[in-house]
N, C-alpha and C positions, 0 to 999 in steps of 0.2 A: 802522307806521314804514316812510320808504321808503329802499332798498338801492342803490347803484348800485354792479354788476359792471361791472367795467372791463376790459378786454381789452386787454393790452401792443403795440405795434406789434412788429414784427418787419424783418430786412432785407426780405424777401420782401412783407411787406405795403406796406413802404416804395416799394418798386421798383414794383410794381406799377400796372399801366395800367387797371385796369376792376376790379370787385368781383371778391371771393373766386372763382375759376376753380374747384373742385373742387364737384363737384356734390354729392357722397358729403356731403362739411362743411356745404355751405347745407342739405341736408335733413335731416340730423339737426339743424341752427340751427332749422329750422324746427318741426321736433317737439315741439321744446325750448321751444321760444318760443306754439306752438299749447297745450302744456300748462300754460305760465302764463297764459294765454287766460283759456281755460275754468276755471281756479282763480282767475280775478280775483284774478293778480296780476301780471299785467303791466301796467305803466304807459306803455313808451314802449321802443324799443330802435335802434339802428341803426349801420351801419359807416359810418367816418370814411375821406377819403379821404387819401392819405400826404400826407405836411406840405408836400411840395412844389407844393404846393395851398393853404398856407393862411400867415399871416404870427403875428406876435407883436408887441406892441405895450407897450414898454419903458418905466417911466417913474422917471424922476429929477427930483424934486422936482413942479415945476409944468411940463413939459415931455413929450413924448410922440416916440418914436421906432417905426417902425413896421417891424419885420426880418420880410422875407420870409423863407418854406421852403426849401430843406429844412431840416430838423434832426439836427445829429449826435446822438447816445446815442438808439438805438434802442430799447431797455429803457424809457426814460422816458417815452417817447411813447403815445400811446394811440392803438389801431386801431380800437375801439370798444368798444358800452358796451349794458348791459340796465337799465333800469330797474324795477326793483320792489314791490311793496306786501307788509308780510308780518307781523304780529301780533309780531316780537320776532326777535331775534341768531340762537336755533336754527332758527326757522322758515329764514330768509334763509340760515343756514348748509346746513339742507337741502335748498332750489334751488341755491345754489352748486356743491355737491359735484354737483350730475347735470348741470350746465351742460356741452356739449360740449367737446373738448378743439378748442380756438381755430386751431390749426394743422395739424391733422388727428391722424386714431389712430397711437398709438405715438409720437407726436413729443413732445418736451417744449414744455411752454407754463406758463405763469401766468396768473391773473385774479386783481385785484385788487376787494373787497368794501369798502365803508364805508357807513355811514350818511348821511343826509344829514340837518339840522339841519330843524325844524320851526318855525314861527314863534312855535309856545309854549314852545320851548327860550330866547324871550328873555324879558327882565323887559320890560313891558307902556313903551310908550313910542309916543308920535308918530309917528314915522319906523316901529314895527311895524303901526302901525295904517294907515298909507298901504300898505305890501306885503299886507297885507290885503283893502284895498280895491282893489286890483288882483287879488285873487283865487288871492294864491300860499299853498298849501297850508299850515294850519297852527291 
Protein backbone atom coordinates (compact mmCIF):
# COMPACT_ATOMS: atom_id res chain seq x y z
CA UNK A 1 0.00 0.00 0.00
CA UNK A 2 1.37 3.31 -0.70
CA UNK A 3 1.73 6.37 2.00
CA UNK A 4 2.08 9.80 1.32
CA UNK A 5 3.82 12.02 4.26
CA UNK A 6 3.01 15.26 3.68
CA UNK A 7 4.95 18.05 5.10
CA UNK A 8 2.72 21.34 6.23
CA UNK A 9 4.06 24.68 4.72
CA UNK A 10 5.22 27.06 7.31
CA UNK A 11 5.75 31.14 7.24
CA UNK A 12 9.24 30.46 6.79
CA UNK A 13 8.96 27.84 3.99
CA UNK A 14 6.51 30.33 2.52
CA UNK A 15 8.89 33.17 2.42
CA UNK A 16 11.46 31.65 1.30
CA UNK A 17 13.79 32.05 -1.87
CA UNK A 18 15.71 28.81 -2.61
CA UNK A 19 15.39 25.16 -0.95
CA UNK A 20 15.63 24.46 2.81
CA UNK A 21 18.97 26.61 3.77
CA UNK A 22 19.92 24.51 6.94
CA UNK A 23 22.26 21.96 5.96
CA UNK A 24 21.95 20.02 9.57
CA UNK A 25 17.80 19.36 8.04
CA UNK A 26 18.76 18.26 4.40
CA UNK A 27 21.07 15.67 5.87
CA UNK A 28 19.26 14.08 8.20
CA UNK A 29 16.17 14.42 5.08
CA UNK A 30 18.73 12.66 3.48
CA UNK A 31 19.40 9.76 5.85
CA UNK A 32 16.09 9.52 6.21
CA UNK A 33 15.19 9.21 2.67
CA UNK A 34 18.66 6.92 1.86
CA UNK A 35 16.92 4.44 4.50
CA UNK A 36 13.74 4.05 2.67
CA UNK A 37 16.13 3.54 -0.31
CA UNK A 38 17.64 0.52 0.64
CA UNK A 39 14.34 -0.75 2.39
CA UNK A 40 12.51 -0.32 -0.93
CA UNK A 41 10.35 1.76 0.16
CA UNK A 42 10.78 4.79 -1.26
CA UNK A 43 8.65 5.68 -4.15
CA UNK A 44 9.16 9.25 -5.02
CA UNK A 45 9.76 12.50 -2.60
CA UNK A 46 10.39 16.09 -3.02
CA UNK A 47 10.04 19.85 -1.67
CA UNK A 48 7.49 22.11 -3.17
CA UNK A 49 8.33 25.58 -3.83
CA UNK A 50 6.04 28.37 -1.72
CA UNK A 51 2.73 29.02 -3.54
CA UNK A 52 3.97 32.20 -4.56
CA UNK A 53 5.14 30.05 -7.42
CA UNK A 54 2.27 28.33 -8.28
CA UNK A 55 -1.68 29.13 -9.07
CA UNK A 56 -5.11 27.39 -8.30
CA UNK A 57 -7.42 26.81 -10.81
CA UNK A 58 -11.14 27.37 -9.52
CA UNK A 59 -14.08 25.84 -10.93
CA UNK A 60 -17.80 26.69 -11.07
CA UNK A 61 -19.92 24.70 -13.04
CA UNK A 62 -18.39 24.46 -16.60
CA UNK A 63 -16.19 27.41 -16.18
CA UNK A 64 -12.48 27.68 -15.04
CA UNK A 65 -10.75 30.56 -13.00
CA UNK A 66 -7.09 30.48 -12.56
CA UNK A 67 -5.81 32.37 -9.09
CA UNK A 68 -2.38 32.99 -8.76
CA UNK A 69 -0.07 32.52 -5.35
CA UNK A 70 0.49 33.37 -2.86
CA UNK A 71 -1.84 31.58 -0.37
CA UNK A 72 -3.02 32.66 2.95
CA UNK A 73 -3.36 29.81 5.79
CA UNK A 74 -0.13 28.70 5.94
CA UNK A 75 -1.10 25.32 7.90
CA UNK A 76 -2.93 24.26 4.79
CA UNK A 77 -0.58 24.46 2.45
CA UNK A 78 1.99 21.79 1.85
CA UNK A 79 5.82 22.33 1.70
CA UNK A 80 6.31 18.90 0.59
CA UNK A 81 5.86 15.34 0.61
CA UNK A 82 7.50 11.64 0.74
CA UNK A 83 6.05 9.05 -0.95
CA UNK A 84 6.01 5.58 0.24
CA UNK A 85 5.59 1.76 -0.27
CA UNK A 86 4.90 -0.25 2.92
CA UNK A 87 2.93 -3.67 3.58
CA UNK A 88 0.19 -1.97 5.86
CA UNK A 89 -1.08 1.34 8.48
CA UNK A 90 1.83 0.06 11.17
CA UNK A 91 4.62 -0.46 8.84
CA UNK A 92 3.85 3.40 7.33
CA UNK A 93 3.15 4.39 10.96
CA UNK A 94 6.88 3.15 11.70
CA UNK A 95 8.59 5.45 8.92
CA UNK A 96 6.52 8.18 9.91
CA UNK A 97 7.31 8.40 13.51
CA UNK A 98 11.45 8.44 12.40
CA UNK A 99 10.60 10.92 9.59
CA UNK A 100 12.67 14.06 10.49
CA UNK A 101 11.41 16.80 12.27
CA UNK A 102 10.44 19.15 8.90
CA UNK A 103 11.49 22.44 10.53
CA UNK A 104 14.48 21.61 12.41
CA UNK A 105 15.29 20.02 16.15
CA UNK A 106 13.22 21.17 18.86
CA UNK A 107 10.85 23.25 16.78
CA UNK A 108 7.36 22.31 16.46
CA UNK A 109 6.07 20.81 13.19
CA UNK A 110 3.43 18.33 11.78
CA UNK A 111 3.35 15.83 8.85
CA UNK A 112 0.49 14.70 7.83
CA UNK A 113 0.21 10.56 6.62
CA UNK A 114 -2.73 9.13 4.26
CA UNK A 115 -3.11 6.38 2.22
CA UNK A 116 -3.53 6.71 -1.24
CA UNK A 117 -6.34 4.67 -3.05
CA UNK A 118 -5.26 1.82 -5.54
CA UNK A 119 -7.04 1.07 -8.45
CA UNK A 120 -8.38 -2.28 -6.94
CA UNK A 121 -10.00 -0.10 -4.25
CA UNK A 122 -12.56 0.55 -7.40
CA UNK A 123 -15.30 -1.88 -8.73
CA UNK A 124 -13.92 -3.01 -12.10
CA UNK A 125 -15.13 -0.54 -14.75
CA UNK A 126 -14.10 0.96 -18.20
CA UNK A 127 -12.83 4.11 -17.20
CA UNK A 128 -10.44 1.71 -14.47
CA UNK A 129 -9.42 -0.27 -17.06
CA UNK A 130 -8.01 2.88 -19.24
CA UNK A 131 -6.04 4.28 -15.80
CA UNK A 132 -4.57 0.86 -16.03
CA UNK A 133 -3.62 0.84 -19.29
CA UNK A 134 -1.70 3.86 -18.66
CA UNK A 135 0.18 2.14 -16.12
CA UNK A 136 -1.02 3.82 -12.74
CA UNK A 137 -0.54 1.50 -9.87
CA UNK A 138 -3.04 -0.83 -8.88
Amino acid sequence: MRYLIIVKATPASEAATGPAPDEAMLAGMAEFHEELARAGALLDAAGLKPSAAGWRVRYDGDSRTVIDGPFAATGELVAGYTLIQARGREEALAWSRRYPNPNGAGLPAEIEVRPLHDLDDFAPSPAIERFRAIGLPG
